[in-house]
Residue, then its C-alpha position, 0 to 999 in steps of 0.5 A: x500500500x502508498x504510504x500515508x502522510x501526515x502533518x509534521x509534528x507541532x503543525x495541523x491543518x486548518x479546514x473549513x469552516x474553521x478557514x472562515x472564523x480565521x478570516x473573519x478575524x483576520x478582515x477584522x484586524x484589517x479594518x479596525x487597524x486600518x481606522x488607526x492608520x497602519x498598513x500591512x507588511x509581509x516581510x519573509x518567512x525565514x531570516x539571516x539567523x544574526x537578525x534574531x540573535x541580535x534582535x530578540x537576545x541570544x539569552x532568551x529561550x527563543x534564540x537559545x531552544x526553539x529557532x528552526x535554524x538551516x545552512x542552504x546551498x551557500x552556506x548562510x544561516x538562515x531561520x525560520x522566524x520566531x516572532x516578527x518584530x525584529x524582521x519588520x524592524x530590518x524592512x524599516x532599516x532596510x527600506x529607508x522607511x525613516x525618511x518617511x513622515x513618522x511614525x509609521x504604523x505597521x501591521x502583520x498577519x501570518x505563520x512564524x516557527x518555534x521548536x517547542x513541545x507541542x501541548x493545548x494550544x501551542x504549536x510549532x508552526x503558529x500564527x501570529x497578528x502583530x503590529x508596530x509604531x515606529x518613530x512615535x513620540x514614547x508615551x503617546x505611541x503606547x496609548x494608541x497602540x493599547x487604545x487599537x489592541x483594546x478595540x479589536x478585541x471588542x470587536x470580537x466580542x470580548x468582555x471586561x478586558x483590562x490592560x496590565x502594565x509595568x516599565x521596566x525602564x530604560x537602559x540605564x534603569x535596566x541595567x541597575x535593576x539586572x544587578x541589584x536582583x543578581x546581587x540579591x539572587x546569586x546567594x540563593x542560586x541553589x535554590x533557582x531552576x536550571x533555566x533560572x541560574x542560566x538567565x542569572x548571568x544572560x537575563x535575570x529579569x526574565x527570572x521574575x516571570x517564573x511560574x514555580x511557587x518555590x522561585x515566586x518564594x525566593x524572589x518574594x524579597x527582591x527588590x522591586x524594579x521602580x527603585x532603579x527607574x531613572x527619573x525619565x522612565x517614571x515620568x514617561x510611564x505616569x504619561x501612558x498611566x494618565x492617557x489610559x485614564x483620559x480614555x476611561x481604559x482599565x489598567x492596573x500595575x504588575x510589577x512582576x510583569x517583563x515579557x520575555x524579550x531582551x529588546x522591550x524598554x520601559x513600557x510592557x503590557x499584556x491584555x486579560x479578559x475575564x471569565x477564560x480562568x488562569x489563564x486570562x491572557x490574551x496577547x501581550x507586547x511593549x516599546x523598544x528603543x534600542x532594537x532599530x538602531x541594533x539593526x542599523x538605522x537610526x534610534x527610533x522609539x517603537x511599541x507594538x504587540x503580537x497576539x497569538x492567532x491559535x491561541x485567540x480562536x480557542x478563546x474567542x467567546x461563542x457570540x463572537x461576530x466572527x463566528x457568524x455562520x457564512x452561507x454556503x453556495x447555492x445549489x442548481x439542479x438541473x431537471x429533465x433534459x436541460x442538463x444536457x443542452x448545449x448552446x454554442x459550444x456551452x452547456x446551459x447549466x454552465x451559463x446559468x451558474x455563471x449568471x449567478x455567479x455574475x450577480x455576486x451568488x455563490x453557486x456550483x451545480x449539483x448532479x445530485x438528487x432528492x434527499x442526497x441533495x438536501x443532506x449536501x446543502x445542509x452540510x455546506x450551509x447552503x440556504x437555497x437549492x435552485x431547480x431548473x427543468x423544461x418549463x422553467x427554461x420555457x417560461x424565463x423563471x427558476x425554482x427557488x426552495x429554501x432548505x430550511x423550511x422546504x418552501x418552494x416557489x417559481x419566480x422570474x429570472x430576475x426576480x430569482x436572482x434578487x431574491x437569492x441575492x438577501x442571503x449574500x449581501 
């Protein structure tokens, strides 16, 4: 026997009518970021391995664990990309898109690569929608990006959402703060996780993300991160505090909150929503200040987010206005012998479904019949079956029956093709 395939580990198919939810979110970040000015980009799916090294930080568990890295024929290094931020930071640099009027607002939508153990909800090929202000004016930027983020979720129907924050500063802060919490650490090293004493030396702050209740125990006596904050760092996180009370946003402060990526700078969020349980996360991003001019352009202030797609279907409430049934195709049948007539050159049911079509109805042709018929447009989601014999072909008309209720009734091409017309608008 043909050997059969399967999708490769940590990756699946996504087959209707699932496609049509994912669409239906997708068109909805394309309108709702599109009110806020941001465009889309499509940079590629894999990358010169240093972008990500450079960019995300060679201490963190994306670039040290789960890049899908590859030599090609010439010998680069190449990755599949883990996140998105870094590429659209290179298109920027790449592209001179500083000499455009700033800032400029990017937005993004597809698949990105990560190694991990495959478990609910996490897959190794994974999607992603994100976007990015680049070249705004610091606390302004985190508003609006916070004020797009809060309203798209809205729009899909979820309630109750609130924005958690923190800073974790700027250069100057960070690098204060990375050493008292080494200093405080490093005495009870021992008692710290394997991947915890690694980030002690590449990235202790990302040791107060832990989700161990033996660490949350040892770090219950860390310093807190607002005593190394520079006087700049405070005063632009009380900026972005007041605008999301101007806006009437709920937000509360999480001092623990650091995302795990070696570029973000002062400002860190994520968004919960309540009533999805423990974990009530949805997405999360924050601002970099350094990460364009670490890939060669000039320094340029950016905040952005990524919301993980797999992750938002499985938690999209059931009301969802994405969820919204789209109606299948219309059926057409064809009765007695007008299946086989053909006019120069063209069978007339071809005609007939392409005049439907033309009109802006889904339609296919249907050979089958009776109750085979019904159960097809029942499981298409197909509202009409149109029927097409001698007599309608005589008189200019169509039979028209809902599949619903099975009412049927003849009517002028015209009038037909209106009336099918309500179910697509």
């Amino acid at each position: 026997m043909a050997k059969r395939f399967q999708a490769p580990k940590g990756t699946r198919d996504l087959l209707p009518p699932e496609t049509a939810v994912w669409a239906a979110v997708e068109d909805t970040a394309r309108r709702v970021f599109g009110l806020y000015g941001y465009r889309e980009i499509r940079t590629p799916l894999f990358e010169e391995t240093e972008l990500f090294a450079r960019g995300v930080g060679e201490g963190t568990d994306i670039v040290g664990k789960e890049m899908y890295t590859f030599t090609d024929k010439g010998g680069r290094s190449l990755t599949l990309r883990p996140e998105n931020t870094a590429p659209v930071c290179r298109a920027y640099v790449e592209h001179g898109m500083d000499r455009q009027p700033q800032p400029v607002r990017l937005f993004y939508v597809g698949p990105q690569f990560r190694y991990e153990r495959p478990q609910k909800g996490r897959f190794r090929q994974f999607h992603q929608i994100g976007a990015e202000l680049l070249g705004g004016k610091g606390p302004e930027s985190d508003a609006e990006i916070l004020l797009m983020l809060v309203r798209f979720l809205e729009e899909l129907g979820f309630l109750k959402l609130q924005v958690l924050l923190n800073t974790v500063g700027d250069a100057e802060s960070r690098t204060a703060y990375r050493e008292a919490l080494r200093s405080y650490l490093l005495p009870m090293k021992e008692r710290l996780s394997e991947d915890s004493r690694r980030r002690l030396d590449s990235n202790p702050l990302r040791i107060l993300d832990t989700k161990s209740a033996d660490e949350q125990e040892v770090l219950a006596g860390a310093p807190a991160l607002a005593d190394s904050l520079t006087p700049d760092s405070r005063d632009h996180f009380g900026r972005v505090l007041s605008s999301l009370d101007a806006f009437g946003l709920r937000h509360s402060i999480e001092p623990r909150l650091v995302r795990g990526l070696d570029y973000y700078t002062n400002t860190v969020f994520e968004i919960v929503s309540e009533g999805l349980g423990a974990q009530n996360a949805i997405c999360g991003g924050g601002a970099y200040e350094s990460l364009i001019a670490e890939l060669g352009g000039p320094a340029t202030y950016g905040v952005g987010f990524a919301i993980g797609e797999d992750r938002l279907l499985e938690v999209l409430p059931a009301d969802s206005p994405a969820r919204r049934v789209v109606p299948g195709p219309v059926l057409v049948a064809a009765m007695g012998n007008v299946a086989e007539q053909v006019v120069e050159g063209v069978r007339g049911m071809v005609r007939i479904v392409e005049r439907l079509r033309s009109a802006g109805i889904p339609a296919i042709e249907s050979s089958a019949r009776g109750g085979r018929l019904f159960e097809l447009a029942e499981r298409l989601g197909s509202p009409f079956v149109v029927f097409i014999g001698d007599e309608e072909l005589a008189e200019g008309s169509y039979s028209v029956r809902n599949v619903s209720t099975r009412a049927q009734e003849r009517l002028p091409v015209e009038a037909a093709i209106a009336r099918l017309r309500q179910s697509f608008p």
